[in-house]
C-alpha positions in Angstrom: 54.8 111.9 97.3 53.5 109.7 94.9 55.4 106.3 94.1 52.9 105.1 91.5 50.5 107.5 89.3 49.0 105.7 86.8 45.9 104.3 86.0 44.8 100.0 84.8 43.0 100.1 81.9 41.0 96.5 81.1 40.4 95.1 77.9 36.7 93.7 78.4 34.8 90.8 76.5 32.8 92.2 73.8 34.2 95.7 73.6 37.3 98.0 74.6 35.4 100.0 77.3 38.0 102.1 79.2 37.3 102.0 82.9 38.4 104.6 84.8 40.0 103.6 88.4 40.4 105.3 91.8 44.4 105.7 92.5 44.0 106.1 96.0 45.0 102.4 97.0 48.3 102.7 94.8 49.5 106.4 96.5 51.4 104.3 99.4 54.3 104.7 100.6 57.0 101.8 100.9 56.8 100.8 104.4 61.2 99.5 104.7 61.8 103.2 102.7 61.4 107.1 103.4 61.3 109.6 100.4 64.8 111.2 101.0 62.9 114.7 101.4 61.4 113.0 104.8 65.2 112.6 106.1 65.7 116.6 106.4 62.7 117.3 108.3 63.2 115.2 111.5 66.4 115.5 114.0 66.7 111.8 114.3 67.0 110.9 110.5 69.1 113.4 109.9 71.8 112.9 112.3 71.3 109.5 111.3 72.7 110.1 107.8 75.3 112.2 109.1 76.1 109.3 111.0 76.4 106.5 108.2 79.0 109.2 106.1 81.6 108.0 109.0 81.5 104.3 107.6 83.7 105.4 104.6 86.6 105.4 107.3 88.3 101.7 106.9 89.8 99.4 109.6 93.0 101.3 109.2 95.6 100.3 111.6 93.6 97.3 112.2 93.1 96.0 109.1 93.6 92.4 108.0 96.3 94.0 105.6 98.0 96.9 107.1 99.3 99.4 104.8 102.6 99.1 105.8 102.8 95.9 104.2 102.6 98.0 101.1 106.2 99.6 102.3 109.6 98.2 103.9 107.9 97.8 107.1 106.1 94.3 106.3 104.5 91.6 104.1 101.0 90.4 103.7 100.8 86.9 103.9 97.8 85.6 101.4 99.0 87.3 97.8 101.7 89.8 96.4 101.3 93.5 96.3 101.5 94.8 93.5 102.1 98.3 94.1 105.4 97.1 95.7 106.5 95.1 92.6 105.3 98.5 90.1 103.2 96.4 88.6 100.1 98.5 88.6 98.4 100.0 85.6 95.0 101.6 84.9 93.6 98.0 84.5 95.4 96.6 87.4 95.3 99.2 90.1 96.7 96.9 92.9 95.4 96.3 95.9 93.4 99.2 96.6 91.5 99.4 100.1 88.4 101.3 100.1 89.5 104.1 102.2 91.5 105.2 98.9 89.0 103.4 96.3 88.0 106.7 94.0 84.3 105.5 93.5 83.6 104.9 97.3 85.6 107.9 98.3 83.1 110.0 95.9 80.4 108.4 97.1 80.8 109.7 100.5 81.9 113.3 99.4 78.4 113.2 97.7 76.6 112.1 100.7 78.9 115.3 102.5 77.3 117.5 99.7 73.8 116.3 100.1 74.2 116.5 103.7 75.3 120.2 103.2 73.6 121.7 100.9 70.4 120.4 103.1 71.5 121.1 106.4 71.8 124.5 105.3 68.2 125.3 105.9 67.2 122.3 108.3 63.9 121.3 108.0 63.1 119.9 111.6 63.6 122.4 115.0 66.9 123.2 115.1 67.7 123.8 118.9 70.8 123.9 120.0 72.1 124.1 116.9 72.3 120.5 115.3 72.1 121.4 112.1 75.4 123.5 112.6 77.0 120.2 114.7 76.1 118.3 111.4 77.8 120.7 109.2 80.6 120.9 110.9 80.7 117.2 111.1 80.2 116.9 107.0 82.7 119.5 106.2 85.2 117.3 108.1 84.4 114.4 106.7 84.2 115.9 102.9 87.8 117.3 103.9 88.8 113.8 104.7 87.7 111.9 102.0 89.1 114.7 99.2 92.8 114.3 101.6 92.6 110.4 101.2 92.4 111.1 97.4 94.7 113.4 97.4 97.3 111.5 99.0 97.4 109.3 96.7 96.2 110.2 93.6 97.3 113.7 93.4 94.8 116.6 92.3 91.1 115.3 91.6 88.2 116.8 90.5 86.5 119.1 93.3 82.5 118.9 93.6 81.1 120.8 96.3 77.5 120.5 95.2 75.1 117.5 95.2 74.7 115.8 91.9 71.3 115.6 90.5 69.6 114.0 87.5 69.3 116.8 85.4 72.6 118.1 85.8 73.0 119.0 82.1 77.0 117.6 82.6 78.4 114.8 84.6 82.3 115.2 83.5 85.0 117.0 85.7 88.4 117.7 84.8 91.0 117.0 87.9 91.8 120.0 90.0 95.5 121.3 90.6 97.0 119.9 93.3 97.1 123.2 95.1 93.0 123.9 94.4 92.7 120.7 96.1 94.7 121.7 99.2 92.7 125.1 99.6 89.5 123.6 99.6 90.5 120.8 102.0 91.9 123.5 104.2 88.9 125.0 103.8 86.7 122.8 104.4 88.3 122.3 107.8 88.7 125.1 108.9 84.8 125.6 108.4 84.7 122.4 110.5 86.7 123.9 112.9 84.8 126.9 113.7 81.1 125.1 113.8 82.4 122.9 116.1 84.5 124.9 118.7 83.4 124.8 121.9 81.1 121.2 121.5 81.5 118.5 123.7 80.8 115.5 121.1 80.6 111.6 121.2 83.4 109.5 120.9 84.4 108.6 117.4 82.7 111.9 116.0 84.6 114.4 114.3 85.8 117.5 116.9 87.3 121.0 116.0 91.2 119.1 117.3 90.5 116.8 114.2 89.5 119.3 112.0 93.3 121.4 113.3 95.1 118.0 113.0 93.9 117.0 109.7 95.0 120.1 108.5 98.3 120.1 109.7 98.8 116.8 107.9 97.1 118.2 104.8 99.8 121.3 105.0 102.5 118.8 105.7 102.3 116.9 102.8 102.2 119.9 100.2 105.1 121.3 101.9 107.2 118.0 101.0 109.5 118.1 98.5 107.6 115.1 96.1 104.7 118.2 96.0 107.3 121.1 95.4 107.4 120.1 91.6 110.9 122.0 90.7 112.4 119.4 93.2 110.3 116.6 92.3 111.2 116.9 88.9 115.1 117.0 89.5 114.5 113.9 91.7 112.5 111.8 89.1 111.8 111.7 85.3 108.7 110.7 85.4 107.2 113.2 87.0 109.6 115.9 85.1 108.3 114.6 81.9 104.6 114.6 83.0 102.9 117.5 80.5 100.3 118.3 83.3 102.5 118.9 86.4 100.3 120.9 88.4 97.6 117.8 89.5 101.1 116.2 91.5 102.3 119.5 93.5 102.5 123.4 93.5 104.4 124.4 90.4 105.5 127.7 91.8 105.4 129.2 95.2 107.7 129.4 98.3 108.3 125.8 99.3 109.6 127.3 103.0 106.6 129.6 103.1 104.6 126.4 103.1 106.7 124.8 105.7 105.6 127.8 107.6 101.8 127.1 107.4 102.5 123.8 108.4 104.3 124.4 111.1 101.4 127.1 112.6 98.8 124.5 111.9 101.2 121.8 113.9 101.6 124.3 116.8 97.7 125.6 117.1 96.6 121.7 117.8 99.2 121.5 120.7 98.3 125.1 122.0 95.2 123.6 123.0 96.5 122.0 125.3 93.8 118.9 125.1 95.9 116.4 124.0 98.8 114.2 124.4 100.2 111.6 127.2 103.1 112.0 129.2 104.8 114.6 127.4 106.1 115.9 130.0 109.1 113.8 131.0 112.4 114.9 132.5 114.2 111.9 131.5 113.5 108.3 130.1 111.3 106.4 131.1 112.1 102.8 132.8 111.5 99.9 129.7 108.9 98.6 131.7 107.3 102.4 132.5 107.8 103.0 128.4 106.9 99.5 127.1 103.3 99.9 129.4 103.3 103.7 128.0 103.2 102.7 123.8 100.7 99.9 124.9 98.0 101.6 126.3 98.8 104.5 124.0 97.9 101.5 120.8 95.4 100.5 123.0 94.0 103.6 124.2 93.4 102.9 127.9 95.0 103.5 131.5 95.4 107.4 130.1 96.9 106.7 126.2 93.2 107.6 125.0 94.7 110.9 125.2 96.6 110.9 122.6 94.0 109.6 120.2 91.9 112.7 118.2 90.0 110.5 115.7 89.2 106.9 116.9 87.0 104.3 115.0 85.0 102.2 117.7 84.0 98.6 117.4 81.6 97.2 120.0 82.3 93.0 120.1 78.9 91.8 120.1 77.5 94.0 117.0 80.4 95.1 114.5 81.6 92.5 112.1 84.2 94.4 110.4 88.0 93.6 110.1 88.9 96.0 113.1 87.3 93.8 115.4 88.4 90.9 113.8 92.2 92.1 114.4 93.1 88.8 116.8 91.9 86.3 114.2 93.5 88.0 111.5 97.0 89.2 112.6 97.9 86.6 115.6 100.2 83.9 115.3 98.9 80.6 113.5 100.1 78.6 116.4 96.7 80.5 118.2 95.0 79.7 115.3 95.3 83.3 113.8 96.0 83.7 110.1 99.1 85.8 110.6 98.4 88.5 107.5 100.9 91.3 108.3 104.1 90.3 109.1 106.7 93.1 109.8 110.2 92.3 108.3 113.4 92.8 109.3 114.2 96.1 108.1 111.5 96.8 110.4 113.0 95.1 112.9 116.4 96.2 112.3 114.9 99.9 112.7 114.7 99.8 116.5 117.5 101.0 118.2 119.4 99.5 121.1 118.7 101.0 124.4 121.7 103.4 124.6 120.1 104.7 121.4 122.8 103.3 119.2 122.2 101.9 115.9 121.6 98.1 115.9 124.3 96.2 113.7 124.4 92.6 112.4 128.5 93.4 112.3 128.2 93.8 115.8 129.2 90.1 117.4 127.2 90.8 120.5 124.3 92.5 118.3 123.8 89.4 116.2 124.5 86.3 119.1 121.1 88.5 121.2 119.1 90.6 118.5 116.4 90.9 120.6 118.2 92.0 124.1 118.5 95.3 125.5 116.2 97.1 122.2 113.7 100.3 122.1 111.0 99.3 124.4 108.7 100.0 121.6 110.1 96.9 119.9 108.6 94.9 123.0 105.5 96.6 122.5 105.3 95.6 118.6 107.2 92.6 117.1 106.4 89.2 118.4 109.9 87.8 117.9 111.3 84.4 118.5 111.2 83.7 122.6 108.5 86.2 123.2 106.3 85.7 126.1 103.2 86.0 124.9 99.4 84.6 125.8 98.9 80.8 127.2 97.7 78.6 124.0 94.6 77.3 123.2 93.6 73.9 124.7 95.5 72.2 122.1 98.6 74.2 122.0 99.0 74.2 125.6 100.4 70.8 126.3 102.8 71.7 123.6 103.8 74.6 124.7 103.1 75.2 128.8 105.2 78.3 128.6 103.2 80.6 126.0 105.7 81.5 124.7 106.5 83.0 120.5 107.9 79.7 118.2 109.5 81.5 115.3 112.0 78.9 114.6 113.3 75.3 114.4 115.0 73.5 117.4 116.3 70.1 119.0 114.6 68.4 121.3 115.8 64.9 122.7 119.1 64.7 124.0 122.1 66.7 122.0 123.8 63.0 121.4 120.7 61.6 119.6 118.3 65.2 118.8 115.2 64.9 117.0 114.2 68.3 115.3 111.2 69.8 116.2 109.2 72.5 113.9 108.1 75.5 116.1 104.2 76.2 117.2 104.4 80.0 114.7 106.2 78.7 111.4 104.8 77.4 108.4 105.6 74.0 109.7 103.0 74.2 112.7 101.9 71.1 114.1 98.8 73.1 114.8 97.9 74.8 111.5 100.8 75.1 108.8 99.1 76.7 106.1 98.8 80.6 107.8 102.2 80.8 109.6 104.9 83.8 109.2 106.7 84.1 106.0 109.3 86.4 108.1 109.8 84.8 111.1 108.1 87.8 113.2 104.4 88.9 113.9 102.5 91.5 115.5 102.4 92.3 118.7 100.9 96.1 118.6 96.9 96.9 119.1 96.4 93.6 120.7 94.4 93.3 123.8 96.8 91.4 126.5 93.8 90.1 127.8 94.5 86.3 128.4 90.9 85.5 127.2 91.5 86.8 123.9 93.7 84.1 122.1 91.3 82.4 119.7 90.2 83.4 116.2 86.6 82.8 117.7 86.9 86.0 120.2 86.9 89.9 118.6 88.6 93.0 120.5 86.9 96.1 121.2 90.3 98.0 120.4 89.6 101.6 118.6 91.3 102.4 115.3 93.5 105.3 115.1 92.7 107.7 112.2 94.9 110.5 113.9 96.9 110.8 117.2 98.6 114.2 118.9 102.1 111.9 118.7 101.6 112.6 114.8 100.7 116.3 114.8 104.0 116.6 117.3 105.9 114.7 114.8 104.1 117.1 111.8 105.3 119.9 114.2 109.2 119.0 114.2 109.2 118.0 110.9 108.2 121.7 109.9 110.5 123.1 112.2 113.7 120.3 110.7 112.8 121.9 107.6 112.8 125.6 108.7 116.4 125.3 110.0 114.5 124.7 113.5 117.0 122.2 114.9 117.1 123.1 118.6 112.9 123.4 119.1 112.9 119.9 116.6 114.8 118.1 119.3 112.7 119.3 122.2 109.6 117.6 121.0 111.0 115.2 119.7 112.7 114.2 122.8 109.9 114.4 124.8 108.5 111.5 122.5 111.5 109.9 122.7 111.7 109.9 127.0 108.0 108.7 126.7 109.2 105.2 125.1 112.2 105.6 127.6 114.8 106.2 124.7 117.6 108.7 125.2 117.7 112.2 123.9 118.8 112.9 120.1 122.0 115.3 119.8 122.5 115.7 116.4 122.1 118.3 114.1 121.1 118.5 110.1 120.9 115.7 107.8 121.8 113.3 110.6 119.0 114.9 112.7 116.6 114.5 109.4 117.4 110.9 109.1 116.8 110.3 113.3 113.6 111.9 113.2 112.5 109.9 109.9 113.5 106.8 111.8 112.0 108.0 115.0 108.6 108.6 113.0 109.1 105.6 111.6 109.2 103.4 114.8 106.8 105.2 117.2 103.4 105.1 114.1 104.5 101.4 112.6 101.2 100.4 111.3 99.4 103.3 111.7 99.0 104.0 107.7 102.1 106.4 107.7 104.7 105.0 106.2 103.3 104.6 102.5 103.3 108.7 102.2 106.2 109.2 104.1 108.6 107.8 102.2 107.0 109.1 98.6 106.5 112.6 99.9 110.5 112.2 101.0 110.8 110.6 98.1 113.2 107.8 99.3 111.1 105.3 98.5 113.5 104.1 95.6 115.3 103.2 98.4 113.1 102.0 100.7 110.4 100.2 98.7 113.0 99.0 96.2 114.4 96.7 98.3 113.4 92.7 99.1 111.8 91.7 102.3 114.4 90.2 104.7 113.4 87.9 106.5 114.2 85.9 109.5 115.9 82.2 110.1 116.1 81.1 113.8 117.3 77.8 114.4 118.0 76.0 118.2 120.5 73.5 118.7 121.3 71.9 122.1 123.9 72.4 123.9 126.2 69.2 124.6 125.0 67.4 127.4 121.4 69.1 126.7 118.1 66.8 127.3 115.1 68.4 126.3 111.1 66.6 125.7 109.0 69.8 125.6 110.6 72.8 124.0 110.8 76.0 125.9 113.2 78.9 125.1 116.6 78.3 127.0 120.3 80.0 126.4 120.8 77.6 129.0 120.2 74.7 127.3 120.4 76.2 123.6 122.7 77.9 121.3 120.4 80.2 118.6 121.7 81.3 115.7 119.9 84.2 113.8 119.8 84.5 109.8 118.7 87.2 108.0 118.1 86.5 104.3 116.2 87.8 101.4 112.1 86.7 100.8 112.8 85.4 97.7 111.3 86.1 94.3 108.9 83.4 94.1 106.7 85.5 96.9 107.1 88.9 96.1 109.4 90.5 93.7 109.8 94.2 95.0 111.0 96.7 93.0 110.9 100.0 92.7 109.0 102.5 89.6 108.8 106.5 89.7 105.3 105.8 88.5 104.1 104.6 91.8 104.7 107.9 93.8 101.1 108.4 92.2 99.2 105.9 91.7 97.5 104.9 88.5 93.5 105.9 88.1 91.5 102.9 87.4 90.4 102.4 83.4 86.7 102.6 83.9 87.1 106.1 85.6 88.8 107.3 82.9 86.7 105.6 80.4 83.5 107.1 82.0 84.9 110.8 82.3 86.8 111.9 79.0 88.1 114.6 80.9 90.4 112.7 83.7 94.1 113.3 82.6 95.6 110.1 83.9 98.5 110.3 86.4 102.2 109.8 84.9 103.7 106.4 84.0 100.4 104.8 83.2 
């Protein structure tokens, strides 16, 4: 291939003589470059692109900002969201990561379609069939790009094919929302079948994914905010949108949908390759179902087997948040930045041990909120008294115990106290700029290991794109749906004795609202709760309300003497507040016009045939 073809021509003294040159030293090739022809012809190279598609997947459950921090569930420290105060617009589309960013999204689906349409007639030797692993590999990835546009944008415009220069048009109208489903399912199910049987490398797409994907895929357009006749009686926006069919299915049996999503659920767990102590005849112990959620979150000691589709980090190469997670999410009094903070809905949400609802009217509820919960809370909220890691060197002195400072306390003597500002508040007397706005932090996908408490040192913790716990959870949600409720409650009671709660008894709407809860609970931060409560549509109720937050104060009991503050009932009396945020930080509300979100204003100004989504 030639990278330069034309000739010097000199301009001589005394004349205009044209000199005719020999090319040969300009015919190079760039030596840091390879024509992309090259790529397709050797086995290396091309696995190597199909390798780089796979770093459109973002941090995920282990980013700096969790998703959830766009929902009820929690707050992001450094800057409001402005998807949760509706205050997005084509201009401003919010807070966008890039695993929903429409112009990086397409740019992987391309790479999917050059990958494709190439592989298709693979250029190098093709033993054991590589160029079928690869396909299978891009069809899955293609499907999971379009779903993560899908999700939240509604129908988009579908291109299976490679763009080239001399396409003679570059404009797409949006798909319906049910064309976009088809080819997803398509897609995957293409992946499914090229990669049955293989034995592939961790954090590679697998025919499991390719079933789980689609059973979320069919979940979500069975849902009542993508059955348009019930969207529309549940919100005027989308009933007065002129161009319904890009948000759901405008016809159609909304339980014969159910039904595909229930099959798709049920073929994943007929494999009978996943899942992690399923099994159970009765709760577990708290300490058994604490240890199970963790290494489940940490996917170790036997929890990698719930995982289906992990994003690795290795410590000493990978820069990106994921591996990052301890500096970004840990307390400020270990010198993290504490950016996700759950809030007390969240909190609230976990039930006491007998599986009773927790109430603040409850005298014995409110003097202990933190005694006798869900395991799971253990497992996720660093709360006020937590035992947690030893500090760093200049923390420890301060605090011997290592133990969660989420409040203000006494110290002194009770007669003559002195207040003291704890170690994980904005009044840190370590670092005060980065501490909890809600009085809680994370606790879940942190590696307990005791070396691991300084911003300085990364974790080699996976991400999870997609766990059997989810497709189980897809699989009774189908069956709630199809009038299902005695199968429902099996498997979701088996999830349920894993985290050592007691079995669910109820039937109908109050079994609907368990298992929303129980979803809600088991995935916190696992980039669920965002669609969930749109495709439920009860997000007016869930997003429309202020983060509540925490107040924990410690006062000494008389006769008390205290110099270095450790939690004590013995020698403290806590009271527990629960207030709203405030305004000034975030001002959630709640807009119809955020079930979809808004496509950003260069998209549409670049492609005259983009029907922009309702509200905007």
């Amino acid at each position: 291939m030639n990278y330069i073809t034309k000739c010097l021509s000199f301009g001589l003294l005394l004349g205009t003589t044209m000199i005719a040159c020999n090319t040969d030293f300009l015919d190079t090739k760039p030596l840091d470059k390879l024509p992309g022809d090259a790529v397709w012809t050797d086995r290396a190279l091309s696995e190597a692109f199909v390798t780089d598609v796979y770093n459109g997947l973002r941090d995920g459950v282990l980013a700096q900002m969790s998703f959830d921090c766009q929902t009820d569930n929690a707050l992001y420290s450094f800057g409001k969201q402005d998807v949760m105060e509706s205050n997005v617009s084509p201009s401003n589309i919010g807070t966008v990561t890039p695993m929903m960013e429409w112009g990086a999204m397409y740019a992987r689906i391309r790479a999917s379609n050059i990958a494709l349409a190439k592989l298709a007639k693979p250029g190098f030797q093709n033993s054991g069939d590589l160029a079928g692993r690869l396909r299978g590999e891009m069809y899955f990835m293609r499907a999971f790009y379009y779903n993560q546009l899908l999700r939240y944008y509604g129908g988009v415009p579908l291109i299976k094919t490679p763009y080239t220069l001399d396409e003679p048009e570059f404009t797409i109208a949006r798909n319906s929302y049910e064309e976009c489903v088809n080819s997803i399912v398509t897609d995957l199910d293409s992946s499914a079948a090229l990669l049955k049987g293989r034995k592939m490398d961790a954090g590679r797409a697998t025919m499991g994914a390719a079933m789980s994907l689609k059973a979320r895929v069919l979940l979500y357009a069975a849902s009542d905010l993508h059955n348009i006749p019930t969207a529309k009686a549940k919100s005027t926006v989308i009933g007065g949108f002129a161009n319904p069919e890009l948000l759901g299915y405008v016809s159609g049996d909304q339980t014969a949908r159910w039904k595909k999503a229930q099959d798709a659920a049920k073929a994943v767990i007929d494999l009978n390759q996943y899942g992690y102590k399923l099994n159970l005849a009765a709760p577990a112990t708290p300490d058994e179902a604490q240890a199970n959620y963790v290494n489940i979150s940490l996917s170790r000691n036997g929890g990698e087997a719930d995982g289906i589709f992990l994003k690795y980090y290795i410590r000493a190469s990978n820069d990106a948040n994921g591996s990052w997670f301890p500096r970004n999410n840990q307390p400020n009094g270990y010198h993290g930045w504490t950016s996700s903070e759950p809030t007390q809905q969240m909190v609230d949400n976990y039930e006491m041990m007998d599986g009773s609802k927790f109430d603040w009217n409850k005298p014995a509820h409110a003097a202990a909120p933190y005694e006798n919960r869900d395991p799971r809370f253990y497992a996720s909220i660093l709360y006020d008294g937590a035992q947690w890691k030893p500090r760093t060197a200049d923390g420890a002195g301060i605090d011997p115990a290592g133990q969660i400072q989420m409040g203000e306390y006494e110290v002194g003597t009770s007669a003559n106290p002195s207040k003291y500002s704890g170690l994980d508040t904005r009044n840190s007397s370590i670092e005060n700029w980065n501490g909890t706005w809600t009085g809680y932090g994370i606790r879940k996908f942190f590696n307990d290991d005791p070396g691991i408490i300084d911003q300085s040192v990364r974790q080699e913790i996976p991400s999870i794109q997609i766990r059997f716990t989810e497709v189980v959870f897809n699989y009774v949600e189908a069956c709630l749906m199809l009038g299902q409720d005695a199968e429902a409650k099996t498997w979701l009671n088996k999830i349920r004795f894993r985290a050592g709660m007691p079995a669910i008894t109820e039937t109908g709407a109050a079994l609907v609202a368990r298992y929303q809860n129980e979803r809600n609970v088991e995935m916190f931060l696992e980039d669920q709760r965002f669609y969930d409560v749109r495709r439920w549509m009860i997000a007016p109720q869930t997003n429309g309300q202020q983060a509540k937050i925490m107040i924990v104060t410690g006062k000494l009991k008389p006769g008390a003497s205290v110099t270095t503050y450790k939690y004590s009932k013995e020698n403290y009396t806590y009271s527990y507040k629960v207030q709203d945020l405030g305004t000034g930080k975030e001002n959630r509300k709640w807009n119809d016009k955020v079930y979809f979100l808004p496509i950003n204003r260069d998209e549409i100004n670049r492609n005259s045939k983009l029907i922009q989504n309702p509200g905007y």
